[in-house]
N, C-alpha and C positions, 0 to 999 in steps of 0.2 A: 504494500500500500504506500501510495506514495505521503513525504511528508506534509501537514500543513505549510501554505505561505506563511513569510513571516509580516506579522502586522505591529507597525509602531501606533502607538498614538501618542499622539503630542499636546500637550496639555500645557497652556498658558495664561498667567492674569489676565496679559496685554488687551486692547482691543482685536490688536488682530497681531496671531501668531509668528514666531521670529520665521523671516525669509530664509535668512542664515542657517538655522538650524534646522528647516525642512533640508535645506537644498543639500547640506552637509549627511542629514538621514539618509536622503534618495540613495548619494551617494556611497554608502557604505554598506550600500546590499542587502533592502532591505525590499519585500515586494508589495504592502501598501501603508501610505503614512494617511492616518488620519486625525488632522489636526482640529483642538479646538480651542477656540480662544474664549477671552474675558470670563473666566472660568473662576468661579469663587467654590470655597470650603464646601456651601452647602451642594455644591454641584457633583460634588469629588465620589458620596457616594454612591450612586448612579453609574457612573462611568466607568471606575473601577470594576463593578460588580457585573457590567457587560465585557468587561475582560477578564475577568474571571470566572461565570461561570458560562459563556457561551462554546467551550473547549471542555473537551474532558481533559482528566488529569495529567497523563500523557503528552497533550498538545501543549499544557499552558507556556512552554518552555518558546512555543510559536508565535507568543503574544507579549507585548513589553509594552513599558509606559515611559515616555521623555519630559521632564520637567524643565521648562526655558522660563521665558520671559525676563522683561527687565529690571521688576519690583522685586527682588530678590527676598527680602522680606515675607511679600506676599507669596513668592513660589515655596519658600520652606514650611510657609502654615499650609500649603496646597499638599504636600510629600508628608508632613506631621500626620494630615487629617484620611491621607491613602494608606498609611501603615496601620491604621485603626483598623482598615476594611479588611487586611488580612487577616487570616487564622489558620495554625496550624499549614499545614504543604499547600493550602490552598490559596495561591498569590501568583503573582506575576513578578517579575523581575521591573526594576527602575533604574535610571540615571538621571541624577540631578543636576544644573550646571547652567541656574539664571544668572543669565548675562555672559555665559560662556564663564563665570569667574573661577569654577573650579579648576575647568581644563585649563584655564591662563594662568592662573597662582603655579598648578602643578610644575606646567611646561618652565614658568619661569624660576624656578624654583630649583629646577635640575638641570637649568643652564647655568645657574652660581656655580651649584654643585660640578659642572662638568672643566670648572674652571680650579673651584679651591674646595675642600672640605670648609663646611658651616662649624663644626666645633671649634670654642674658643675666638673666634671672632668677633667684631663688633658689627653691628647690620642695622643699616636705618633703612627705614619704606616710608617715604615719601607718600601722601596719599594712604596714609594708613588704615584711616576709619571706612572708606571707601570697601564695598563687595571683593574685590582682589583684593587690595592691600592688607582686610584682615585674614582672607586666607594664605595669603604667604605668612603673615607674622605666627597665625596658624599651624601652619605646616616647617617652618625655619623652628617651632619654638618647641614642638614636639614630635612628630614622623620622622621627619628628613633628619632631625642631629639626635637622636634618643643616644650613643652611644656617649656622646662628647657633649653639652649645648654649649650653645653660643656664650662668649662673655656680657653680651646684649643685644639688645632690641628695642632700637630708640621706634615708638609710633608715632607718627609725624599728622596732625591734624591742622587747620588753620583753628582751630577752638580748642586752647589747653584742655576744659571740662569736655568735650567728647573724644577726645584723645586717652584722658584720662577712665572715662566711662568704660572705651574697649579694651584699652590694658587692662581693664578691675576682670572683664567677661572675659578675655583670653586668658587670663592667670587661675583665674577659674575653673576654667576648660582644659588648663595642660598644665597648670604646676609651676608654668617659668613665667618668672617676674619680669612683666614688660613695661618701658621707660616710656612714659607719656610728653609728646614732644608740641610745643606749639611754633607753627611756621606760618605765621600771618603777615610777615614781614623777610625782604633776602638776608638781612643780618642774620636772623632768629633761622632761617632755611638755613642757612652757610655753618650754622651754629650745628646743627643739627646732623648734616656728614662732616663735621670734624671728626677727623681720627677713624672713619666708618672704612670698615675692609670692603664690604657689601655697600652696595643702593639700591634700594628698587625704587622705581618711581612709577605709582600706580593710581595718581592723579585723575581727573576728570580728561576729556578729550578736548586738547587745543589746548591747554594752558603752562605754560612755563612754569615750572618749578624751579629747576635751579638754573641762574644765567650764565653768561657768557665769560669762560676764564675760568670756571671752576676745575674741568675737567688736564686743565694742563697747568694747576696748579699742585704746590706742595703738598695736598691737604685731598687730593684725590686718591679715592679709592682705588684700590684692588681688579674689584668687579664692578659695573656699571650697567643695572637694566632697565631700560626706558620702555614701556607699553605704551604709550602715547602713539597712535598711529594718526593721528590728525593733524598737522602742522598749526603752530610752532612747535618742535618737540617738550617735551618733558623736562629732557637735561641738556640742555645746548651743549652740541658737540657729537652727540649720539645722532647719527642716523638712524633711521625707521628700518635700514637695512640690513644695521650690522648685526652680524652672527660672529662672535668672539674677534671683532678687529681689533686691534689695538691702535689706541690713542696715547700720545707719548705713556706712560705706564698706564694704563687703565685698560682694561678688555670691556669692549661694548656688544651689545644686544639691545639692537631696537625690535617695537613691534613686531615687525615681518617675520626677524630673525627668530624672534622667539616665538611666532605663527607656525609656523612649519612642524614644531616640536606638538604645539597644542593641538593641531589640528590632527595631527596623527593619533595623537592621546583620545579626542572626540569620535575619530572614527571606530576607534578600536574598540572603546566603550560601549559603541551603540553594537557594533558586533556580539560584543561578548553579554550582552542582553539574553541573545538568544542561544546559548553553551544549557541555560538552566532556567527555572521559575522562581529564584528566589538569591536572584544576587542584585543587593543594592548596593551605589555605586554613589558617593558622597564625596565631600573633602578627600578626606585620606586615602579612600577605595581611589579613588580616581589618582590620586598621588604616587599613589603604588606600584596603578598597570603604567603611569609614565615611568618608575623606575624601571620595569622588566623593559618595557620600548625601549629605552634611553643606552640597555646593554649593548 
């Protein structure tokens, strides 16, 4: 007998579902996507429950569910209120990843890594409170260094108090005490990658964070990763290009460069959806399958 198709469904706050992340689904071998948008909690159990019990047991492995959109917030209480639906073997497989932030933090995360070990180091992220920003600080501050951690982890906000706020929830979360930074000003930014071995800069799209000089200065880091793929960059000096160039001492990774790594990560994800019914695929899951890619 031959196997079911595989069917995603794509499940988003938005008004209308990420283009992106259809077009990324098609692509990854999947034979039908069906997307819905503007989708709230009370919606979730309904939806779920026509993917899980329209397959016998057997099939459910043929049925998965994609969490996008861009209120990342809103898509976690959407994956909180789907894991309620499950019970026992009877569930479907998930992968979470609004705003793409999982698969970005991951990718960027293990292009530091592919450059210097994270233990013992000092690491600022730029754009801290931000959907990326707090999953690298996330993933820098317990997955990725569990053996060694960092000497720090400055969280860089333009507001001391929500800088502060997500250090208190990430120290929470993983045990490692993070350093609440405020950059509402280039002194207080400049302040902020002194002495940093690491940068991530995980800012909104189009705004400068750090300017012109930094990067071929005494006081520049190690490693340098810009996600900013919208001009002006992030870190002046960083192209949206580079994949570990070097800039008088600094190795850089823009956007693109570190797309390549994510996008791989996002494909593979929605693949491994369909291996089984009951692998969810989160921050660190998704973190993970970038380590074995990354080999």
């Amino acid at each position: 007998m031959s196997q079911k198709p595989k069917i995603l469904i794509q499940i988003d706050s938005d008004r209308h579902t990420s283009v992106f992340d259809s077009v990324v689904a098609i692509d990854s071998g999947i034979d039908h996507l069906l997307p819905h948008a503007n989708v709230s909690p009370e919606d979730i159990e309904a939806l779920v429950h026509g993917a899980m019990f329209t397959r016998g047991a057997k099939d459910l492995s043929h049925t998965a569910l994609f969490f996008g959109g861009n209120d990342v917030a809103a898509t976690e209480e959407l994956v909180r209120a789907t894991k309620k639906c499950f019970f026992g073997n009877l569930r479907v497989s998930l992968l979470s990843d609004p705003n793409g932030s999982n698969t970005t933090a991951a990718a960027a995360v293990l292009c530091a890594q592919n450059e210097t070990d994270l233990g013992g180091k000092n690491i600022t992220i730029l754009g801290g409170t931000g959907p990326v920003g707090q999953r690298i600080a996330r993933l820098v501050g317990s997955v990725a260094s569990a053996a060694t951690p960092p000497a720090s982890i400055r969280v860089c906000s333009r507001s001391l108090k929500k800088s502060q706020g997500v250090c208190d929830s990430l120290s929470d979360l993983t045990g490692f005490k993070f350093s609440p930074f405020e950059t509402s000003s280039d002194q207080l930014t400049r302040e902020s990658v002194r002495n940093a071995d690491i940068v991530f800069a995980a800012g909104a799209a189009g705004i400068e964070l750090v300017s012109e000089g930094w990067i071929s200065s005494d006081s520049a880091p190690r490693v340098a990763i810009d996600l900013n793929a919208v001009p002006p960059a992030g870190i002046f000096g960083v192209s949206v290009t580079d994949q570990g160039e070097k800039r008088d001492n600094t190795i850089c990774y823009g956007a693109i460069g570190v797309g390549g790594l994510k996008m791989k990560i996002h494909k593979q994800a929605i693949k491994n959806l369909f291996l089984s019914n009951d692998l969810t695929l989160e921050t660190e899951e998704t973190y993970r399958l970038g380590v074995e890619l990354n080999k």
